[in-house]
N, C-alpha and C positions, 0 to 999 in steps of 0.2 A: 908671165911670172915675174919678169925683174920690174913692171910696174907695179904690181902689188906689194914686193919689197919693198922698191923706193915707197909705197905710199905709208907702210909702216914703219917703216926708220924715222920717215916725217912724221907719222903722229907719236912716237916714241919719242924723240927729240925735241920734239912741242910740249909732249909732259914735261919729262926732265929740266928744259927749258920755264918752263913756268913758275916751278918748284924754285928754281935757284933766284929769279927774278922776286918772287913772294918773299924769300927768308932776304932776300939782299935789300928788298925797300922797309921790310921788318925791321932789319939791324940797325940801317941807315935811322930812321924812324926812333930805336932806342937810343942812339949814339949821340944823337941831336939834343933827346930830353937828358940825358947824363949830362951832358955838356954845360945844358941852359938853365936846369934844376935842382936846385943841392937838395930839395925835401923828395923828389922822385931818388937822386942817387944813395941818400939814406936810407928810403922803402928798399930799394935792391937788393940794398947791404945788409939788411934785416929779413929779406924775404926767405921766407921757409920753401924748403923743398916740396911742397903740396901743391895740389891742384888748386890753381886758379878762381878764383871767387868769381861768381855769374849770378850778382842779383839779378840783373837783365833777362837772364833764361836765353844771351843769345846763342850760348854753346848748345844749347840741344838742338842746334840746326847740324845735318853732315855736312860741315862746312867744305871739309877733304872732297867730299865726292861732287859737291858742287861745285867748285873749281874744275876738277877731272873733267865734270858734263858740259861744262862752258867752254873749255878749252877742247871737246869730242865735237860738239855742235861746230865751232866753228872751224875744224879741220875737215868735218863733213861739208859744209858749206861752200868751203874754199877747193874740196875735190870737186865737187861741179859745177866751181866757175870755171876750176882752172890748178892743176895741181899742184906746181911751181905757189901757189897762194897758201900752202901747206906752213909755210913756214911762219905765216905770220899767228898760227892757232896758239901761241901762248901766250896771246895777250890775252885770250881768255880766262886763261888764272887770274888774272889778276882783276877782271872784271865783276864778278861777285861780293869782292873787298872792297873796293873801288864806290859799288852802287846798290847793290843788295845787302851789305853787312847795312851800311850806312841806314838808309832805309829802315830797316826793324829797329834797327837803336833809335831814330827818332821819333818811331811810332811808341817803341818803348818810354824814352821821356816822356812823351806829352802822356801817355798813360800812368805814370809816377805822376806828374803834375797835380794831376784830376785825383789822383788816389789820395796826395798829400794835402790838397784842399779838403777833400772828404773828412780826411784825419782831423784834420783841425775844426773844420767843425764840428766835431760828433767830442772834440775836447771839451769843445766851446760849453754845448748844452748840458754834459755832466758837469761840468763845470759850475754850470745855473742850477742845478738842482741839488750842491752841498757838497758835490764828492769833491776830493783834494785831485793833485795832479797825477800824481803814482800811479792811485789804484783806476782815475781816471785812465792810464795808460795802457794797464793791465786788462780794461774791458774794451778799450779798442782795439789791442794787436789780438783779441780773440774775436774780433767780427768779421772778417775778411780772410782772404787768401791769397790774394795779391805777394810783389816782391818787398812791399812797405810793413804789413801787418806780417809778413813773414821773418823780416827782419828786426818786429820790434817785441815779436815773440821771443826772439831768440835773444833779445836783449834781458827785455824785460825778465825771464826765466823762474814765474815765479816768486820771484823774491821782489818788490816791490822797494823794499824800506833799507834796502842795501846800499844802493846812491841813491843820490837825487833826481830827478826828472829830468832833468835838464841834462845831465852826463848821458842817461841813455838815449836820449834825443839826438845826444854830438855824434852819438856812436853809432846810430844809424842813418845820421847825414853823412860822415863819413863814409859807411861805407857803400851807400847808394852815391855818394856824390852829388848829394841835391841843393843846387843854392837856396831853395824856396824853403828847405828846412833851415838852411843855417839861418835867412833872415827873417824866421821867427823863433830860433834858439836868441839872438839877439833883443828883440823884441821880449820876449821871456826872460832875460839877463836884466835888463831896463826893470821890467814889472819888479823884478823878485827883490831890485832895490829899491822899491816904492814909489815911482815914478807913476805907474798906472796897472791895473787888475788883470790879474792871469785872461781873463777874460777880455777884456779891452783888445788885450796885444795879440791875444788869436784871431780875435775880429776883425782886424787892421790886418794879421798876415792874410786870413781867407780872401778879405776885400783886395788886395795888391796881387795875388795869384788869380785872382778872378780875371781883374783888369789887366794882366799882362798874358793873359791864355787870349783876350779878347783882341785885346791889340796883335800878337803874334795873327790870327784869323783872320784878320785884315789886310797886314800884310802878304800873308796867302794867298788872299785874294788877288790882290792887287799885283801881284806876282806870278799870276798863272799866267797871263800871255807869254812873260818871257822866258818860262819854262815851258810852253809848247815850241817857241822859236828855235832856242837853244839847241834839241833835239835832229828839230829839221835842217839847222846847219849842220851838223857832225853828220848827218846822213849823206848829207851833199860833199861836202870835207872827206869822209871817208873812200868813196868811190876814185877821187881826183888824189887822193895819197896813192891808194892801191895803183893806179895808172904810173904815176909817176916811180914806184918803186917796183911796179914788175919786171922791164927791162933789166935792169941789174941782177934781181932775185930769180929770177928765171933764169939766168944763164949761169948765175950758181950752182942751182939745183943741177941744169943738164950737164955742169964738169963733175960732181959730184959720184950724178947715179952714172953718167955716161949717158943716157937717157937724151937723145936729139932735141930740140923746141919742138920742131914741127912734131914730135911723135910722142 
């Protein structure tokens, strides 16, 4: 019985433990851009008490529960290697953040990428066949479903002739946060003062988004050996940590529960 205690105190204290480590590298994390950012510490200072904006869609993961189950996996784990190993299960919170948040966010981008090529050309051709930018705009955020065409619905709203094209363009680079939009808001600033045809400057953005998805692809390439290596170090790295930190943490655990080594 008092090993089943001790083992749940340990996965108790590995939650709670978790939690306080996630919101302390959170804080740490905001504290840094307040510091280094005066256009982030004035968003703060204007930030409404509302939920959190997720063009991304990363929020509809349980993110809570995923933490929980990463930090359960590895308190289970650590009970059959060895119990005393209990303690180290809330590095598991922070593992999901760490490697899985990341992950969807950059599958995410590159799928904005591809969407915001898309957009621009499907500009391009309305564009060739007489219609202006606006209503151009207007028949693209109703072709799709994406977080691009969802966002530019919600721009656009209908009213066409209220700004100009080019404002509801800022306003959904903004708040997707797409370089690839702003350097063909650019490219469209340039055209609109005669320099070269709304046309032109879409075709130049498509071609630069094309040739920079291409080149990123290469680099991928060219980079998967040492993302397989990478791995198989930390796996070997990890084994020769645990070793060297069980002595100590082991004789923790047994002044804690009272709990022997050998038992």
């Amino acid at each position: 019985m008092s090993i089943a205690v001790a083992i749940l105190i340990g996965m108790g204290a590995a939650l709670v433990l978790g939690a306080v480590l996630s919101w302390l590298l959170g804080f740490l994390e905001r504290l840094y851009r307040l510091r280094a950012s005066a256009g982030y510490r004035a968003a703060v200072m204007m930030q409404k008490p509302e939920r959190r904006d997720d063009p991304l869609g990363l929020e509809r993961y349980p993110w809570t529960a995923i933490r929980l189950g990463a930090v359960i996996v590895l308190a289970l784990v650590a009970l059959a290697l060895r119990p005393a190993l209990v303690v180290l299960a809330p590095i598991g919170y922070l593992l999901p953040e760490l490697f899985l948040r990341r992950y969807f966010e950059n599958r995410a981008r590159t799928r904005l990428r591809l969407e915001v090529r898309d957009l621009l050309s499907e500009l391009r051709l309305l564009l060739a066949v007489g219609t202006s930018l606006g209503p151009a705009l207007e028949v693209a955020s109703r072709a799709g479903t994406g977080p691009l065409r969802q966002a530019l619905a919600q721009e656009v709203g209908g009213d066409v002739y209220g700004r100009l094209p080019e404002q509801m363009l800022s306003a959904v680079a903004t708040r997707l946060q797409s370089p690839d939009l702003r350097s063909c808001l650019a490219r469209l600033e340039s055209a609109r003062q005669g320099t070269e045809s709304y046309r032109e400057a879409l075709a130049e953005a498509v071609n630069e988004i094309s040739e920079s998805i291409g080149e990123e692809a290469e680099v991928a390439v060219e980079g998967a050996p040492t993302r397989i290596i990478l791995p198989m170090l930390v796996c070997l790295m990890l084994p020769i940590l645990v070793l060297g930190l069980y002595p100590p943490l082991a004789a923790m655990v047994a002044a804690i529960s009272g709990i022997p080594l050998g038992g």
